[in-house]
N, C-alpha and C positions, 0 to 999 in steps of 0.2 A: 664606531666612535671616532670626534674627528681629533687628529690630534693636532695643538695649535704650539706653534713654534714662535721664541721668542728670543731676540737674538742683546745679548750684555753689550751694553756701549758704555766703557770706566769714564768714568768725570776724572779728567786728568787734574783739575783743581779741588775735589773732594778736599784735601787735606789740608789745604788753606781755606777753604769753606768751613771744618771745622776749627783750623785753630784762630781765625779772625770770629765767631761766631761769639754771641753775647754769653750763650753757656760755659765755654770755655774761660770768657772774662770772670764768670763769676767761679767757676771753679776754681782759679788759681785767686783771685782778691782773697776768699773765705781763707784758707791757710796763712796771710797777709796777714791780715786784721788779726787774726787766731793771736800769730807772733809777736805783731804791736802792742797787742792787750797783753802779753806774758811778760815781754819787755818793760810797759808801764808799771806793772806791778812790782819787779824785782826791778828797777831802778831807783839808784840812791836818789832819794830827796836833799840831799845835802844843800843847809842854809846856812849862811855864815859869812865869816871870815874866811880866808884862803891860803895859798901860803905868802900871798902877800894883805897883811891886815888892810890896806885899805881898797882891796876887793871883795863885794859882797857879791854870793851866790843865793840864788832865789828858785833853784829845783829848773833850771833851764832845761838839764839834760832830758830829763823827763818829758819835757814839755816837749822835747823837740823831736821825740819818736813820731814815727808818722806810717802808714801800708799805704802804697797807691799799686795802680794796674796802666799800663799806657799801650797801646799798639803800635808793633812794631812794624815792620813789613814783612814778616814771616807771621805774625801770630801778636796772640797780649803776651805781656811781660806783667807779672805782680811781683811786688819785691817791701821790706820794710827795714828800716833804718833810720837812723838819726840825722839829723841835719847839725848838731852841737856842732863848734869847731874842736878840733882835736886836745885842745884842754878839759875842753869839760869831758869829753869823752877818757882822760886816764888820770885827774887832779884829785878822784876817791880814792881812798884805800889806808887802810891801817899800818901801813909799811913791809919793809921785805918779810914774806912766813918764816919761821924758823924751819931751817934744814939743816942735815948735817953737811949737806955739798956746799961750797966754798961758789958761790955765782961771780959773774961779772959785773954785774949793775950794783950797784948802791942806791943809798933814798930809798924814795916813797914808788911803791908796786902797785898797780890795781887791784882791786883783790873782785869788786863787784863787774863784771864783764854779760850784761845785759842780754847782751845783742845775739852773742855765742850763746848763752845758757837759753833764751827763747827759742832760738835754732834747733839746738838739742831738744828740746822738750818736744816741738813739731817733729821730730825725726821718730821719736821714743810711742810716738801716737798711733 
């Protein structure tokens, strides 16, 4: 019997081969998207008035969730978030919760936090 000998040569770029690789892209976008769509869901629609009356709000926040994927020079990156500027991001919320602890803030608290409870749920999965 002949025996045949075959000798391992390591692809030193294997690991950039997979993490630049189109599977990996979509591996990590489908979690993305996953979290944009949970996001969209549980964010406030809030129309209206503001706390200044003559600004109207027309559900920007929501609209402005978005998942992308980009390559980086190590690998893809997925990621999702809002693009809103930082008011529309904490201008909801029914005001401080009642506690018996005495806080430091006063006013108005967010109470709907989108972005973190999408995160969570992708974590819980």
């Amino acid at each position: 019997m002949a025996r045949t000998s075959f000798r391992f040569v390591p692809n030193p770029r294997l690991y950039q081969e997979i993490a630049r690789s189109p599977g990996m892209r979509d591996a990590l976008k489908d979690p993305a998207d996953r979290g944009a769509a949970v996001a969209q869901s549980i964010a406030p629609k809030y129309t209206g008035p503001t706390y200044n009356p003559t600004v109207q709000r027309h559900g920007e926040y929501a609209e402005s969730i978005y998942s992308a994927a980009s390559l980086q020079p190590n690998g893809w990156r997925a990621e999702f978030g809002a693009t809103a500027d930082w008011w529309g991001q904490v201008e909801f919320g029914s005001g401080r919760p009642a506690t018996s602890r005495d806080r430091p803030q006063t006013g108005w608290s967010p109470k709907a936090r989108p972005l973190g409870r999408a995160l969570d749920s992708l974590r819980s999965t």
